[in-house]
Structures are given as C-alpha cells and as structure tokens.
C-alpha positions as CSV (number, residue, x, y, z in Angstrom):
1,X,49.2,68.5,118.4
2,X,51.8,70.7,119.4
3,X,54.3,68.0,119.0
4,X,53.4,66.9,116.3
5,X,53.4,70.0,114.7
6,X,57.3,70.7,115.8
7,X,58.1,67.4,114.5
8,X,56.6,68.6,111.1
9,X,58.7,71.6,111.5
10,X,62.0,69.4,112.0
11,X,61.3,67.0,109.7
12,X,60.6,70.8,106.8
13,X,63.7,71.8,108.2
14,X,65.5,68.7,107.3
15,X,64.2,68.5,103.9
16,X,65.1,71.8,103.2
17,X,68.5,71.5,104.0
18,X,68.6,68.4,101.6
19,X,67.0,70.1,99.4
20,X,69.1,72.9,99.2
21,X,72.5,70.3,99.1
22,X,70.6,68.6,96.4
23,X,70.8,71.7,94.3
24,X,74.1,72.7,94.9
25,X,75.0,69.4,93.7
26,X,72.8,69.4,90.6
27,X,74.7,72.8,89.7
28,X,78.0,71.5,90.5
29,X,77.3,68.5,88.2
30,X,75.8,71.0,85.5
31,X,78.9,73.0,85.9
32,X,81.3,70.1,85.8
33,X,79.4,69.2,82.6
34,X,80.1,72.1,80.7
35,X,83.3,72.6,82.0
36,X,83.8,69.3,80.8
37,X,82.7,69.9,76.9
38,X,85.1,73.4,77.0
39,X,87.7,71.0,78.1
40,X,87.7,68.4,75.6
41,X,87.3,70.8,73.0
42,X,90.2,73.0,74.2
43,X,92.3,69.5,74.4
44,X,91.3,68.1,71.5
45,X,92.4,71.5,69.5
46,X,96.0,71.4,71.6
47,X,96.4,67.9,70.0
48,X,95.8,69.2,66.8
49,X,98.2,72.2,67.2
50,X,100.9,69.9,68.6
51,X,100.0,67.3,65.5
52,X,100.5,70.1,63.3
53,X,103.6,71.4,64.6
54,X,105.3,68.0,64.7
55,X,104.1,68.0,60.8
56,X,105.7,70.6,60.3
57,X,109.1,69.6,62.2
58,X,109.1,66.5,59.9
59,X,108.2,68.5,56.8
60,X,111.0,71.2,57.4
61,X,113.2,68.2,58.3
62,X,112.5,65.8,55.2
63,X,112.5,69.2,52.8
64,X,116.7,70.1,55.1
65,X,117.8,66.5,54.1
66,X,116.6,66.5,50.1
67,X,118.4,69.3,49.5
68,X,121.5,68.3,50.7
69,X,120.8,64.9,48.5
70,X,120.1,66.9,45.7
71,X,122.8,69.4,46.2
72,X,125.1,66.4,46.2
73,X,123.9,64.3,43.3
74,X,124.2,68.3,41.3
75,X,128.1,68.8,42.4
76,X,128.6,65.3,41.4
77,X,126.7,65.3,38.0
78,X,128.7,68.3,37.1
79,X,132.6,66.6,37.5
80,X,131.6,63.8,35.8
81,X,129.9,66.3,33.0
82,X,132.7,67.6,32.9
83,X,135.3,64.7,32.7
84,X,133.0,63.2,29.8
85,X,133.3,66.7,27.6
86,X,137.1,66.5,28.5
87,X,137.5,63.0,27.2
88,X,135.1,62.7,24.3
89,X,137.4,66.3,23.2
90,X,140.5,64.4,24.2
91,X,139.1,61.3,22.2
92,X,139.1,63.5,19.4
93,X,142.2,65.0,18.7
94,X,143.6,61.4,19.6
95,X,141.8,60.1,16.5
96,X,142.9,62.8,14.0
97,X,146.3,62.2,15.1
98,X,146.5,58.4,14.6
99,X,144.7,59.4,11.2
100,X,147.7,62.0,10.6
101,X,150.4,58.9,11.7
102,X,149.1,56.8,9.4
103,X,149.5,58.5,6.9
104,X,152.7,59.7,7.5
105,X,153.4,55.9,6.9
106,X,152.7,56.0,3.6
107,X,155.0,58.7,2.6
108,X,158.5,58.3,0.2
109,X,159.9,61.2,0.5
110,X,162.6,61.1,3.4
111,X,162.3,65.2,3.9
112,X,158.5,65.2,4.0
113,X,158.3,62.0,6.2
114,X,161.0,63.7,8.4
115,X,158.6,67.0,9.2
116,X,155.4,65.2,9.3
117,X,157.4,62.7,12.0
118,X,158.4,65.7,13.9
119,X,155.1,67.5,13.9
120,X,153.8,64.3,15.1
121,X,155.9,64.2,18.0
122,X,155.2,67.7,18.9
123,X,151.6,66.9,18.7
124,X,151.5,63.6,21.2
125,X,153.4,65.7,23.6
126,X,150.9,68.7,23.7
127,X,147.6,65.9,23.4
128,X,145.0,65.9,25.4
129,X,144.4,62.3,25.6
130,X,147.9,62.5,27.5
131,X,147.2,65.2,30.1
132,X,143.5,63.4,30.8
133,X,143.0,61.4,34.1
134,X,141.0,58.0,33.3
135,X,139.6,57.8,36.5
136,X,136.0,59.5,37.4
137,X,136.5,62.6,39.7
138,X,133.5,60.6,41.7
139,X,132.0,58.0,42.7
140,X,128.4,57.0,42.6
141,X,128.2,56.1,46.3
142,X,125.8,58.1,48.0
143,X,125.4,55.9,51.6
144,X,126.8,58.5,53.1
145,X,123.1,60.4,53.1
146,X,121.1,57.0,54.1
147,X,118.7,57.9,57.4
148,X,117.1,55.9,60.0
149,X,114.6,57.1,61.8
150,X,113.8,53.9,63.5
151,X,114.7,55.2,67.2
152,X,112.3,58.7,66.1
153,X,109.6,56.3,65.2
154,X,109.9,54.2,68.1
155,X,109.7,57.6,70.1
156,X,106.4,58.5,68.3
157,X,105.0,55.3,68.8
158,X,105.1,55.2,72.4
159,X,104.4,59.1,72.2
160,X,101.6,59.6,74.6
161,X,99.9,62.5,76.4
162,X,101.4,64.6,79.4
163,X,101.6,62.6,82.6
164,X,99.0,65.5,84.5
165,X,100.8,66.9,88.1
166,X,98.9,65.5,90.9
167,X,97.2,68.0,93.2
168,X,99.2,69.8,95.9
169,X,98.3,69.5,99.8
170,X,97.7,72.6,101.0
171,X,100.1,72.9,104.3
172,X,97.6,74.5,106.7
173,X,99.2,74.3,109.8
174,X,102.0,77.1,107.9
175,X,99.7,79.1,106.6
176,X,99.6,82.8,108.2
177,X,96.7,85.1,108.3
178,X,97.8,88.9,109.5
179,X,97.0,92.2,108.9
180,X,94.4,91.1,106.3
181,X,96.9,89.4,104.4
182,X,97.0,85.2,103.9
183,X,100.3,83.5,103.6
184,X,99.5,80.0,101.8
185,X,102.0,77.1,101.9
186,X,101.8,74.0,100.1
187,X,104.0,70.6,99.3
188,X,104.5,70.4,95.7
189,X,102.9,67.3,94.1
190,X,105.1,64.0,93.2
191,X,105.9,62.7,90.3
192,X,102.4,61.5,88.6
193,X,102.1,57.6,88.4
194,X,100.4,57.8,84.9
195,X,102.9,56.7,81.8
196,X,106.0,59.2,80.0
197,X,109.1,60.3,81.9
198,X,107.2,63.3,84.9
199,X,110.7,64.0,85.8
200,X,111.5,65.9,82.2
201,X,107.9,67.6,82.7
202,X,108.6,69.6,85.6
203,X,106.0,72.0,87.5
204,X,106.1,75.3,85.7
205,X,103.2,77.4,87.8
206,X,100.1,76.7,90.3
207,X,97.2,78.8,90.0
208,X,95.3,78.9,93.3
209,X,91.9,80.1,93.7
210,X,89.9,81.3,97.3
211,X,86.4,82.5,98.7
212,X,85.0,83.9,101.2
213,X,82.1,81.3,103.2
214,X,80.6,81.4,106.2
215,X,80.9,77.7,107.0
216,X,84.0,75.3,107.6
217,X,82.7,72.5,105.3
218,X,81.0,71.8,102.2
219,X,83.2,74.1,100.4
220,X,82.8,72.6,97.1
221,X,79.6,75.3,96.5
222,X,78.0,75.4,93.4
223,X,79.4,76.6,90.4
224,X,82.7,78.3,90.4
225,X,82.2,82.3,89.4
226,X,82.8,83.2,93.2
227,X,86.5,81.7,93.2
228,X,89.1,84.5,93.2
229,X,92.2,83.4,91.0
230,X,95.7,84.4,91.3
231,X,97.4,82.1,88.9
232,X,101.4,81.6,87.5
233,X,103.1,81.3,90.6
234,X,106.2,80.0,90.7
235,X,107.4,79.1,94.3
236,X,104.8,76.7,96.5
237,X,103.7,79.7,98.7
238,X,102.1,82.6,98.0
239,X,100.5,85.8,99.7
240,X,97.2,87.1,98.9
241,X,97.0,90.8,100.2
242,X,94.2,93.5,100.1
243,X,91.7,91.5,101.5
244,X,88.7,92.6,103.4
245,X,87.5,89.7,106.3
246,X,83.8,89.9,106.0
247,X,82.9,86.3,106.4
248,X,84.3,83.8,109.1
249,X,86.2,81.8,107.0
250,X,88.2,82.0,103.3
251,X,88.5,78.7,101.4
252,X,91.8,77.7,99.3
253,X,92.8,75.0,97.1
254,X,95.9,75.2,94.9
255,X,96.7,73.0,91.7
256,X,99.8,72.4,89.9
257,X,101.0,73.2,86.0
258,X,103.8,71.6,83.5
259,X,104.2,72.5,80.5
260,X,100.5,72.0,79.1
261,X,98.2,70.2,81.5
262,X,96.7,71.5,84.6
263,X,96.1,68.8,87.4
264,X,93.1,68.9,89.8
265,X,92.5,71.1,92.3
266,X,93.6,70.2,95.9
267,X,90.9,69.9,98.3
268,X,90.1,73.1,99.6
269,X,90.8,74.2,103.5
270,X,89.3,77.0,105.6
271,X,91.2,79.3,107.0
272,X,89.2,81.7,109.8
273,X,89.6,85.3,109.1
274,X,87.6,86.8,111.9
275,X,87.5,90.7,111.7
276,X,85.2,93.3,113.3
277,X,82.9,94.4,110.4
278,X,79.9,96.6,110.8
279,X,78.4,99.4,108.3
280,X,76.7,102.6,109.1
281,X,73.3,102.2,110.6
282,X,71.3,104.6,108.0
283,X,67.8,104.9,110.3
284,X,70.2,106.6,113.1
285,X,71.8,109.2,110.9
286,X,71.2,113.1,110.7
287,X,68.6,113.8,108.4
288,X,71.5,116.1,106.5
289,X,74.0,113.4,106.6
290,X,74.2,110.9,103.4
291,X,75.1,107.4,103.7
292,X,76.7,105.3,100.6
293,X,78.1,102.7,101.5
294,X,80.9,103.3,103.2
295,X,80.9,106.4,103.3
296,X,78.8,109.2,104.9
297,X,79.1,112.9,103.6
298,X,76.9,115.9,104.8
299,X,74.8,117.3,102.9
300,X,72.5,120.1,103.8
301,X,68.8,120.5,102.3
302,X,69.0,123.9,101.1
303,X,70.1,125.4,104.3
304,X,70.9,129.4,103.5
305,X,72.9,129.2,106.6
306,X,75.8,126.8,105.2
307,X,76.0,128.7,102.2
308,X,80.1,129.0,101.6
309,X,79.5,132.3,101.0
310,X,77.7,133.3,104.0
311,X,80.1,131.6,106.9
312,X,82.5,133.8,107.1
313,X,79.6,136.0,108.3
314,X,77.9,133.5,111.0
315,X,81.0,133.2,112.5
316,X,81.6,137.1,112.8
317,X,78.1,137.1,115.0
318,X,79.1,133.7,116.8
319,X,81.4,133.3,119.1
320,X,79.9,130.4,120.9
321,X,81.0,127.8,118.4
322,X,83.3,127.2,115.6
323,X,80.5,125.2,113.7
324,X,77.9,126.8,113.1
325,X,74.0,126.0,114.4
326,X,72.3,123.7,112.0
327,X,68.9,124.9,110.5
328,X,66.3,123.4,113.8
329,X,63.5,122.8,111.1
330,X,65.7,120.0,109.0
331,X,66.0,117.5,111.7
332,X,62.4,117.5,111.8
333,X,61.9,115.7,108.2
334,X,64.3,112.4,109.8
335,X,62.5,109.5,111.8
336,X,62.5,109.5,115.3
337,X,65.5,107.4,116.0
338,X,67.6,109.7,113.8
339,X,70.1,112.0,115.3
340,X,69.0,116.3,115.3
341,X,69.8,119.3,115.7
342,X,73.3,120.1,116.4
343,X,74.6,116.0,116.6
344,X,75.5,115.3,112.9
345,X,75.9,111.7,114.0
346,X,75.4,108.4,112.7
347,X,76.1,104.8,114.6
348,X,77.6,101.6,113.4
349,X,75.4,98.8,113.1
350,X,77.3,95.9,115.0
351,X,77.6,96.2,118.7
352,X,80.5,95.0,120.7
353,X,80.0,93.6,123.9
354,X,83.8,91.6,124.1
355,X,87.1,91.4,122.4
356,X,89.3,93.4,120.4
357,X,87.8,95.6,117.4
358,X,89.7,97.3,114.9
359,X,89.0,99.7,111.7
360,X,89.7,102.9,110.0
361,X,88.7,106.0,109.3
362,X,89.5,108.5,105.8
363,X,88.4,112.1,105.8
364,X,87.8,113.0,101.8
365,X,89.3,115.6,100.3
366,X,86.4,118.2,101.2
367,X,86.5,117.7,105.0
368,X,85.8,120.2,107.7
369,X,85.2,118.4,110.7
370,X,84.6,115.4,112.4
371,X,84.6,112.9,115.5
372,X,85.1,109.4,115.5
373,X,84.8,106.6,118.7
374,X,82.7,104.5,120.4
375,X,79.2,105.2,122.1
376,X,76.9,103.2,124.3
377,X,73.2,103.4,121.8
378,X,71.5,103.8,124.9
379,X,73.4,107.1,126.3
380,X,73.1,108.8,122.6
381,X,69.9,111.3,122.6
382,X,68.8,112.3,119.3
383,X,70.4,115.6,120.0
384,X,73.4,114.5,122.1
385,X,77.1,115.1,120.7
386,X,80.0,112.6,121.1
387,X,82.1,113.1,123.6
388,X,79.8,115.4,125.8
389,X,78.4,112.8,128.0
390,X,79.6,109.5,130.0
391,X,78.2,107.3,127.2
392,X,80.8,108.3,124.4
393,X,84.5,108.3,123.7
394,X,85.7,110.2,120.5
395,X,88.6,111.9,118.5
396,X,87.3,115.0,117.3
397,X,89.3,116.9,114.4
398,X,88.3,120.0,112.8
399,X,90.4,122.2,110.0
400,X,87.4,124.7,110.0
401,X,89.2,128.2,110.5
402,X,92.3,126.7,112.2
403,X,93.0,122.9,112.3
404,X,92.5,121.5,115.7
405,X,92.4,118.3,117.2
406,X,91.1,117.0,120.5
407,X,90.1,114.1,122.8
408,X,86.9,114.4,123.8
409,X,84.9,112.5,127.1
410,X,82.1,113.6,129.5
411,X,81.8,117.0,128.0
412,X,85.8,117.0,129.0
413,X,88.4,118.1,125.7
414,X,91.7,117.4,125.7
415,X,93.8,119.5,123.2
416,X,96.2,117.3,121.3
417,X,99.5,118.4,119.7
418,X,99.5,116.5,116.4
419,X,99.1,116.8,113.4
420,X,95.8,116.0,111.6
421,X,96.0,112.3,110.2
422,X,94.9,111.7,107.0
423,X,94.1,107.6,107.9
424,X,92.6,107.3,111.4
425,X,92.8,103.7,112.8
426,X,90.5,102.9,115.7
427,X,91.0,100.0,118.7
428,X,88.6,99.0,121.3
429,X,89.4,96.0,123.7
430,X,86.1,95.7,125.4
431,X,87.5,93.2,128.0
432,X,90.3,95.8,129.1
433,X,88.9,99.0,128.2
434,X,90.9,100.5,125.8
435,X,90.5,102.8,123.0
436,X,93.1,103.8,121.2
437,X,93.3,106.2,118.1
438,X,96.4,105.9,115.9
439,X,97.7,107.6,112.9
440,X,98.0,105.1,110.5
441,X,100.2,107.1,108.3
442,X,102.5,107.9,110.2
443,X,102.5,104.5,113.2
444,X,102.1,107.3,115.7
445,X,99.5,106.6,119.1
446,X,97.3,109.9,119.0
447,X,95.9,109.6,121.9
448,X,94.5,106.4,124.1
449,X,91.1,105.9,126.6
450,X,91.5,104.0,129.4
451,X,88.1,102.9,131.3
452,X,85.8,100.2,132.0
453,X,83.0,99.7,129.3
454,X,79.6,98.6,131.1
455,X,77.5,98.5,128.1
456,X,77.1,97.3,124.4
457,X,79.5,99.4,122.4
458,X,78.6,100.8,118.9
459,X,80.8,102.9,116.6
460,X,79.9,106.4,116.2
461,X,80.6,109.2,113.8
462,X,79.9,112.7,113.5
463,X,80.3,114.4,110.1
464,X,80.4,118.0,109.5
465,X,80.6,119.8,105.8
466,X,82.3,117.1,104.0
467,X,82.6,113.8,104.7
468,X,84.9,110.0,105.6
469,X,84.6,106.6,104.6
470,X,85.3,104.0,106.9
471,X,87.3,100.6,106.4
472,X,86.2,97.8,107.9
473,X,86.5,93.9,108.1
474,X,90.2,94.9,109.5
475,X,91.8,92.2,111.8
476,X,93.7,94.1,114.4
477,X,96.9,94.8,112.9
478,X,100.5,93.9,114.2
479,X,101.7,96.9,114.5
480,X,99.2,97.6,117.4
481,X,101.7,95.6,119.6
482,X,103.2,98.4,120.5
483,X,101.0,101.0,121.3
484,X,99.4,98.4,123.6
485,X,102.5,98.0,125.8
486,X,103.0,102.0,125.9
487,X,99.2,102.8,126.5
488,X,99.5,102.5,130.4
489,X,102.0,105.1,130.9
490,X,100.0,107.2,128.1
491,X,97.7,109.8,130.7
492,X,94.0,109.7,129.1
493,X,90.5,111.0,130.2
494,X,88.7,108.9,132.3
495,X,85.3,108.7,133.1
C-alpha cells in the first residue's frame, strides 16, 4: 500500500510539473499570438508610411520637372511672340513703302520725282524689314527635358522589404559579473541571407532585455512583462548596473536593429549572481521597533520617558547609561521570541553557516544610535545586548549627546577613532572568521573581528530613536581585496 501510494505521489508530482510547463507554454503561445497581431499591424502601417513617403518623393519630383518644362516652353513662347510682333510691324512699313515707290513711278515732274526718290532712300535705310533677323530666336526642340526612369523603375520593381539582422550570440564566457554590476558581450550578427543589399543596412542599435530566475534552463517563461529592457545601444557590450542579486541566476538575450526591422532575440543565457540576501526577521524584533521592509525605525508606544522634551532630564538623574531605560511594561505586549527590555534588537532571517557574506547598512537622517554584526540565535536572550556576550560581534555607533563609536565583544568595547560613517558595509567569511566593518564612503577599514565562528550566524541589529535600512543581495565587492590582505596586522577583540 505504501508503495503504491508513493508511486501515486511521483507519478502527481510528475504531472504537475507537466502541467505547469504545459501552461507556460499555452501563455507563451497566447503571448506570441498577440504580439503577433500588434506586429503585423505596426508593419503593415510602416509600409503604408514608407508607401506614402515614396508618393510623395515622386509627386514633389514629377511637380520639380514640369515646371522647368513649363518654364521653358514660357521663355521660348515669348521670343518667338516677340519676333512675330517685330516682323508682322516690319512687314508693314515694308508694304507702305513699296506702295510709296510705286508711285513715285508714276510721277513727271523731275523735281517732285527727285524728293520723293530721296525720301525713299532715307526710308529703306531706316526700315525695319532691314534691321529684322529672319531666323527664329528658338527652336522648338525640347529633347533636352526627355526622362527615363527605367533604371528607378527597375529599382522599385525589385524593391523589397528590409533583409531583418539575424540574432546576436551572446559571448558568455566574457561576460563579467562584479560588484552587482553585469558586463554583457556579444558577436554582432552577419549579414542576413534573406534578399536586398544587408551591407547598405547596417546595425544601428540592440536592445537587450534580462530577468532574474531561479533556474538555469527553461528561460523562455511565460509572457514577457518580467523582462527588464535597456534598449539603443550602440557598441556589442553593454553594462547593466544597480542591480540587486536576489535570485541565483539573471537571464539575457540581446537582438539586433537597422534602420526599421528588429531581428529575433538571441537565445537567452544565465549568468549566476549569487549574493547573501536575507530581510529582517519581524517575530524577533522589539516590540517598539518597526519593520518595513528594509528598514527598521523605533518607535515607542506612548512611552513618557522618550519624550524629546523630557531627556535632557533622565539623563541629569542617570549616570549609568547614555540611553536611557526603556519603559519594562512595553516589551511585555511582543511574543515570546521577541527581544525586551533594554535589547532594541532585531535578527536577519538567513543564517550563515559558510562562505563569504556581504551587505550594508544606512542610518536615516533621524538616527541616535545603533549596533550592527553578527549573532549566534541561540546565544541572544530576549533581553541580551549585542556585543555583551560571546555569542555576538557588533559596531556600535551613537551620536546621542556626543558621537561615539566602538567595537563591541563579550561585554568588551573598544573605542574607535573615526568618524561616524554614513554607509556601513559589513563582511563575514564564516570559513576564516572574519568580520570586518568598512566605511563605504570613504573605502576606509573601521575596525575588523578575527575569531573562529562555531555556530549558525545571523545578522543582528539594534535600533535606538531613529532608525537604518539595510542593503542586501550585495555580492562582496572588489574593493574588499584590500582590507582582507591588511586585516591580519589590524589588532581586534577576540573571543
């Protein structure tokens, strides 16, 4: 019965999986499918744009060359106008005066035949007929404006659409992940095999998108809202920045734009991006401690005692402690695995029990105090404080009254001369026992732990009027290269 039933349970499992695949693929089809129709449409209306556009050319063209036709035919028009008003005038007074000679012929008299023979004379001389050229000033030939457009036509009729830019490859083996940043390389695509000249259609820009999975394969998921897109670069490499590692892998692919058509996408490629993330584990914090998030911010439930207005008094009667005592009656509204009392502390949910860990720490604006570092969850008592027993590591830092800061170990302090950082970066190698606190602002080692850890580590906090916010899903960064090699001449508190 038994085996039967874990057979059943295998063979549930099974289906389920395939049932699962099956719907990714029925939404990847759906999407393709739409994305598909918005395609074609946009397409379709690019063809008519470009249609239009070379209607236009043509028009603008055919609209340039009958003007100059017509302009021709007008200059022409108007010499030979004129020529024919010259002559027909000139035709004319050529008439009148052969009239006027004729009848000089008829005349007796040897005076009046004498003048009229002389004002005939005078009158040939001065004729128009005489001055008149009896050639036209143009010709009718007009070849000089006959087009072909055979070659143009030729070009339209094997005009065809955009041979579309294969898909890069992705080069993985230069592809650099550091300091949450990705560095993505890829070959540019060849020329496409598909018809029209590629070479004149150069790549302008690739658009490449990524996400963050958990798994190595299948990595075409369904749909496509979750892809990040950083689109028109220019050179085949790009680097993606700002980027928090919370899942084990980040998948790329990369395609490839001319002047109009996108090509496919290149088939995408994991790239690992382990990181230490954790978040604050809210059932352990202080009852007057507020989580959000990322960040945690104290908040006390109507304490009179951490009135602004009344501290300045506490402290006058209270010379045991810079902070002052927390109302005893508040920690009693948390659970029973919350911290009380005097330990405004909260734990990260993520243990470490090997490796190298790395994230940050921000005070806000408001901050008082605080302590920051590792703990063993089985040390911590709901009203221990970091740093006072073997169990817990911390940097504590305080600006309440005077600024102070201090490395604090098995109820041991160590007074540090620095100033207070305003971007806290915190490294534990489990394996070697180091802790190291750095000020990220400034590149400086604050102050560096050197023991053997024994048990699951958790990151701890203590907040104090005000509050931090942590950053997490850090990779270590470079720059921690070189407090590593200094940290054994560094002296620290040891256990």
């Amino acid at each position: 019965m038994d085996a039967q039933k874990e057979a059943l349970r295998r063979i549930i499992s099974t289906l389920a999986s395939k049932n699962e695949e099956l719907q990714n693929f029925l939404e990847a089809v759906d999407h393709t499918l739409t994305g598909l129709q918005e395609e074609s449409c946009k397409v379709m209306s690019d063809l008519e744009a470009e249609l239009e556009k070379l209607n236009s050319a043509l028009e603008e063209k055919g609209a340039e060359l009958r003007y100059i036709i017509k302009e021709e035919k007008q200059r022409k028009e108007a010499e030979l106008q004129k020529q024919l008003s010259e002559g027909k005038f000139a035709l004319v007074s050529c008439e009148e005066l052969l009239d006027f000679a004729n009848q000089t012929l008829t005349i007796n008299t040897e005076e009046e035949f004498l003048a009229a023979a002389k004002q005939i004379k005078e009158r040939v001389t001065m004729a128009p007929a005489f001055r008149l050229t009896t050639r036209p000033a143009v010709s009718d030939n007009m070849s000089q404006f006959t087009v072909d457009f055979s070659a143009e036509r030729a070009g339209l009729q094997r005009l065809h659409f955009l041979p579309v830019p294969r898909a890069p490859q992705i080069d993985a083996s230069s592809c650099v992940v550091r300091d949450n940043t990705i560095t993505v390389t890829w070959r540019p695509p060849g020329e496409a095999d598909s018809g029209g000249d590629s070479s004149s259609r150069p790549i302008e820009r690739y658009d490449l998108e990524y996400r963050k999975t958990d798994r190595d394969s299948t990595l075409r998921v369904a749909g496509e809202a979750c892809w990040e897109k950083v689109c028109d670069i220019i050179e085949p490499q790009v680097t993606i920045s700002g980027l928090k590692f919370d899942s084990r892998f980040i998948a790329i692919r990369v395609r490839a734009r001319n002047k109009a058509a996108a090509g496919e996408f290149s088939e995408p490629i994991a790239i690992e991006t382990t990181a230490y993330n954790f978040s604050f584990d809210a059932s352990t914090a202080h009852a007057e401690l507020k989580v959000q998030g990322d960040t945690v911010t104290w908040e006390p439930q109507g304490v009179k005692g951490h009135d602004p207005r009344l501290r300045g008094k506490e402290n006058k009667s209270s010379s045991r402690s810079a902070t002052p005592s927390p109302n005893k009656t508040a920690a009693s509204r948390g659970g029973r695995d919350r911290f009380a009392g005097e330990s405004y502390t909260v734990l990260g949910d993520e243990e470490m029990t090997n490796g190298c860990h790395y994230w940050e720490l921000h005070p806000l604006a408001d901050w008082k105090s605080f302590s920051v570092g590792v703990a063993y969850r089985g040390s911590l008592g709901r009203f221990d404080q970091l740093g006072k027993g073997t169990g817990s590591w911390c940097l504590h830092a305080s600006q309440w009254l005077q600024s102070s800061l201090a490395a604090k170990h098995n109820n041991r302090a160590k007074t540090l001369d620095w100033p207070l950082p305003h971007r806290i970066g915190i490294y534990c190698d489990y394996d070697n026992g180091d802790l190291l606190f750095i000020d990220v602002d400034r590149l400086r080692l604050v102050h560096a732990f050197k023991t053997k850890f024994s048990q699951p580590l958790v990151p701890a906090f203590t907040v104090w009027c005000g509050g931090i916010t942590i950053a997490t899903g850090l990779q270590v960064p470079s720059f921690m290269g070189n407090f590593l090699t200094t940290n054994r001449s560094l002296s620290s508190l040891s256990p």
